[in-house]
C-alpha positions as CSV (number, residue, x, y, z in Angstrom):
1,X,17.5,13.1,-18.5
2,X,20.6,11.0,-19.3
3,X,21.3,10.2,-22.6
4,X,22.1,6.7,-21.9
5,X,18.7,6.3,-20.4
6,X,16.6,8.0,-22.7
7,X,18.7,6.2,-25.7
8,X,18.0,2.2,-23.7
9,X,15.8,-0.4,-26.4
10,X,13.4,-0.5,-23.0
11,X,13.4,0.2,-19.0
12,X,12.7,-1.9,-16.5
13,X,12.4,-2.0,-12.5
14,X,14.4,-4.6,-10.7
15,X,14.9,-5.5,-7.2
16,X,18.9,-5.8,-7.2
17,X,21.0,-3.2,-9.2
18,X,24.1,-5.8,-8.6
19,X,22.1,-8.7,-10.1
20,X,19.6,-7.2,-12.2
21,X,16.9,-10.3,-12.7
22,X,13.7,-9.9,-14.9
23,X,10.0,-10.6,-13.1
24,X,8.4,-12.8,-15.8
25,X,6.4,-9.9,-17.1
26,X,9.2,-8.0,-18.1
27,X,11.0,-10.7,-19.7
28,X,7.9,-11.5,-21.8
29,X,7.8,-7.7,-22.6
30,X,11.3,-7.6,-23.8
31,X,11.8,-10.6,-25.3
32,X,8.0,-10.8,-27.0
33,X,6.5,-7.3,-27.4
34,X,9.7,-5.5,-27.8
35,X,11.7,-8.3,-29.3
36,X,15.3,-6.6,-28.1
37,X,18.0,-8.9,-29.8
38,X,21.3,-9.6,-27.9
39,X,23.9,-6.4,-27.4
40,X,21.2,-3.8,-26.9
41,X,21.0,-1.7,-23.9
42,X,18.6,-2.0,-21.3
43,X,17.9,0.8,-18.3
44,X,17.3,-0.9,-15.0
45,X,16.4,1.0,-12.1
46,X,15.4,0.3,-8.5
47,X,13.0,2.5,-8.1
48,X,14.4,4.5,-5.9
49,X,16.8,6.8,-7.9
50,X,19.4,4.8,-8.9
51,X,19.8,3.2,-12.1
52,X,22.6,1.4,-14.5
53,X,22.8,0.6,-17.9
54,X,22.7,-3.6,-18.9
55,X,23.3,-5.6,-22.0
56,X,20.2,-7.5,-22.8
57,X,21.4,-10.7,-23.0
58,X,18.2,-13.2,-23.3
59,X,14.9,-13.0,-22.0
60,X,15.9,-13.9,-18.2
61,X,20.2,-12.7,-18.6
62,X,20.6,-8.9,-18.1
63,X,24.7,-8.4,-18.3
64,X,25.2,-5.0,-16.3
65,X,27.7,-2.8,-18.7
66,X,27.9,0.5,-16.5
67,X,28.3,1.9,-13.0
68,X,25.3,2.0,-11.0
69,X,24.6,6.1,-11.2
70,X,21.9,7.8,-8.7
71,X,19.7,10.9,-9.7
72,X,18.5,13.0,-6.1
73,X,14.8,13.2,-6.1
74,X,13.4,16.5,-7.7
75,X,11.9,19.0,-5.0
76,X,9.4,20.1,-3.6
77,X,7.9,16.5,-4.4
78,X,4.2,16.7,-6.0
79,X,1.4,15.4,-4.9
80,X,-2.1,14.7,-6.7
81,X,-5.3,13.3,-4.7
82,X,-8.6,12.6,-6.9
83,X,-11.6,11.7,-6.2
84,X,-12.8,8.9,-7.4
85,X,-14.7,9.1,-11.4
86,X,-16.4,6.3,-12.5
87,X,-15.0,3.5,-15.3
88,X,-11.6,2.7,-16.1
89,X,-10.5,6.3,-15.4
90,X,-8.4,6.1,-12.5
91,X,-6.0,4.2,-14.6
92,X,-6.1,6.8,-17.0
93,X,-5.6,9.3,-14.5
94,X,-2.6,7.2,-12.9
95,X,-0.8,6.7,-16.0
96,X,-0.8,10.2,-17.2
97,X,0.4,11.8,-13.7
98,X,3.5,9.5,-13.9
99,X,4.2,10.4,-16.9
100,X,4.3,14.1,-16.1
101,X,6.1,13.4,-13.0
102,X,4.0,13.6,-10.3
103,X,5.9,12.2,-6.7
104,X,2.3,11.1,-5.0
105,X,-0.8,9.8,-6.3
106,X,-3.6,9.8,-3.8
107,X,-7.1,8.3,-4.4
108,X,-9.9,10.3,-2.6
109,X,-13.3,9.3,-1.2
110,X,-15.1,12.5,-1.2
111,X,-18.8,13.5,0.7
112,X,-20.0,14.0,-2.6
113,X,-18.2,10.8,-4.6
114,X,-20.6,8.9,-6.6
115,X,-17.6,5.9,-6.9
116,X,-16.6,4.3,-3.7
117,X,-14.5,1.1,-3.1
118,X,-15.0,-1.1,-0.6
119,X,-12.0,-2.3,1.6
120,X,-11.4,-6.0,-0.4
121,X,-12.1,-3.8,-3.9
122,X,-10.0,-0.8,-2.5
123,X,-6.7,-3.2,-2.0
124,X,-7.1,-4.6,-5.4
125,X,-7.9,-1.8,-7.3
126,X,-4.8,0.4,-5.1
127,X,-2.5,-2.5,-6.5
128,X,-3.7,-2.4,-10.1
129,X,-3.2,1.2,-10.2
130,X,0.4,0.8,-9.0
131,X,1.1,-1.4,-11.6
132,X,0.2,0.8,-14.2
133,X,2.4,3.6,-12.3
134,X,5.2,1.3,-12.7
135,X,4.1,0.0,-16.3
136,X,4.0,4.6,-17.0
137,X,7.3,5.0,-15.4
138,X,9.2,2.1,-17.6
139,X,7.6,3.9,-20.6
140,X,9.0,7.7,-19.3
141,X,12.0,6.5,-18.4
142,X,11.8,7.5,-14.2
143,X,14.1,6.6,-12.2
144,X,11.9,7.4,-8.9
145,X,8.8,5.4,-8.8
146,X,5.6,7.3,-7.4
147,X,3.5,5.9,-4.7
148,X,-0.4,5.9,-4.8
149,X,-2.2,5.1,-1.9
150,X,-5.9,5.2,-0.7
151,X,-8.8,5.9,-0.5
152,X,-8.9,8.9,2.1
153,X,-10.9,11.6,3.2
154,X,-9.8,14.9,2.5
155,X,-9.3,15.8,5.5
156,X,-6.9,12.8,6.1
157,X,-4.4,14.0,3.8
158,X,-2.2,16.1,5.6
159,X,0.5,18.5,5.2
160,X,1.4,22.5,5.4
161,X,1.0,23.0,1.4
162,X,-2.3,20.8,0.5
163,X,-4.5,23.1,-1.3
164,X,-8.2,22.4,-2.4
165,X,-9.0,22.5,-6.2
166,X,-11.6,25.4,-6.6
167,X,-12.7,27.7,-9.5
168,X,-12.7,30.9,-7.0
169,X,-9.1,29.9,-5.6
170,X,-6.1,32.1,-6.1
171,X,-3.3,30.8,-8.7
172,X,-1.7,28.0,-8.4
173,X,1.8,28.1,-7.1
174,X,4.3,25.9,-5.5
175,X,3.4,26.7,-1.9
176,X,0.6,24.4,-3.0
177,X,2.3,21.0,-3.8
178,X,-0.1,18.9,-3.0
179,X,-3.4,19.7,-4.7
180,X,-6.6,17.6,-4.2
181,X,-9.4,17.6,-6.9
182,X,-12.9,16.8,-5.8
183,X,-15.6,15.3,-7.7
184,X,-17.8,16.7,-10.0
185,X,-20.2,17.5,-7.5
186,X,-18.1,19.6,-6.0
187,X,-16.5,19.8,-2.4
188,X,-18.8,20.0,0.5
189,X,-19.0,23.4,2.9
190,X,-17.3,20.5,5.2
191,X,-14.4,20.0,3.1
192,X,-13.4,23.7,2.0
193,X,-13.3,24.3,5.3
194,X,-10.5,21.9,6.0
195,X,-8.2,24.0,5.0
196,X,-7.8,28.0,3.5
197,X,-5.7,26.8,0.9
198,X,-7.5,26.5,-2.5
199,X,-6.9,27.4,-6.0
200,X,-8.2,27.6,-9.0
201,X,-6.8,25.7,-12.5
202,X,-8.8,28.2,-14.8
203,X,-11.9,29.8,-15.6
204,X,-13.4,26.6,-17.0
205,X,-15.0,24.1,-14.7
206,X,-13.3,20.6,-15.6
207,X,-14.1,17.3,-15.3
208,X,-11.8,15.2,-12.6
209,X,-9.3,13.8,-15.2
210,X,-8.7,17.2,-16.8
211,X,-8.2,18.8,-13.4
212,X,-5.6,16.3,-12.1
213,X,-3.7,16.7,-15.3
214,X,-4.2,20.4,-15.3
215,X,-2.7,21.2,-11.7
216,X,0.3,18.3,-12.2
217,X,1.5,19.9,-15.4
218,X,1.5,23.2,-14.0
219,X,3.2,22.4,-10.5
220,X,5.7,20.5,-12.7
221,X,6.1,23.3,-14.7
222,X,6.2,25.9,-12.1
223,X,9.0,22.8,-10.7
224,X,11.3,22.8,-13.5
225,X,12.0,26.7,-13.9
């Protein structure tokens, strides 16, 4: 990571790089929770990989100060579907991918899912859960925010490298970069069947949560060498 970005008083996600302008959440945020005083240095990215450094200037005046930089989007890109636990969880779940750096965040509707959302539910909860993606990335400093999408099937998420979560699946590598974790139920005959591709995260059976965490950090792992 840049210095200059992991060194900024905050990091925010604006539409405009040219004219950086604060959404009223932010400037609350800023201004309120962080209380940033005049002359300190903001990040501001687009979301999209490229990012400058601003002089906070008041709540709604950002004053850019560098060059507007771009960082190439890490590869392969990672992808994490879950199916649905009950509670506030998905949030959890969400907010601890981004922060590891996970590219794709896809919410699953297995056979076996106790939790299912309704289409009108589905579209709000999908939109909460990428606000706190973007609330996760401001906090880790990304420059590339993640998308999360949902709720599929299993077998609608496509792709050569999607890999089943499955205690008697060989080890995880990164010809598997997209991994989907079923419920705690299990995956139906069905659903193994979509594809040959599973692998295990350990001995242990885990609950959702700790499986999604478990096969991001070790993709990203496997990612950085």
């Amino acid at each position: 990571m840049n210095p200059l970005l992991r060194r900024s008083a905050a990091h925010v996600f604006v539409d405009s790089l040219l004219t950086p302008t604060l959404n009223a959440d932010d400037q609350h945020h800023l201004a309120r929770v962080l209380r940033l005083r005049a002359g300190e240095s903001v990040s501001v990215s687009d979301g999209q990989g490229r990012w400058r450094i601003c002089r906070f200037v008041s709540a709604d005046v950002l004053e850019p100060d560098t060059e507007i930089e771009t960082v190439e989007r890490v590869v392969p890109e990672i992808t994490i579907g879950f199916a649905l636990p009950k509670g506030d969880l998905p949030e959890w779940i969400v907010q601890k991918l981004t922060e590891i750096g996970v590219d794709h965040v896809v919410v699953l509707h297995a056979e076996r899912s106790v939790v299912r959302w309704e289409p009108d539910r589905a579209e709000r909860n999908i939109a909460k859960l990428v606000k706190v993606a973007r609330e996760a990335s401001m906090q880790s400093r990304r420059v590339w925010l993640p998308t999360v999408s949902g709720p599929l099937r299993a077998d609608q998420v496509i792709g050569e490298s999607v890999s089943l979560a499955e205690p008697d699946g060989d080890a995880l590598t990164l010809a598997a970069t997209t991994v989907l974790i079923g419920p705690e139920g299990g995956w139906t005959p069905n659903e193994l069947n979509i594809t040959a591709s599973h692998v295990s995260l350990g001995k242990s059976i885990l609950r959702v949560e700790t499986a999604a965490l478990v096969a991001a950090a070790n993709l990203s792992a496997l990612r950085d060498r």
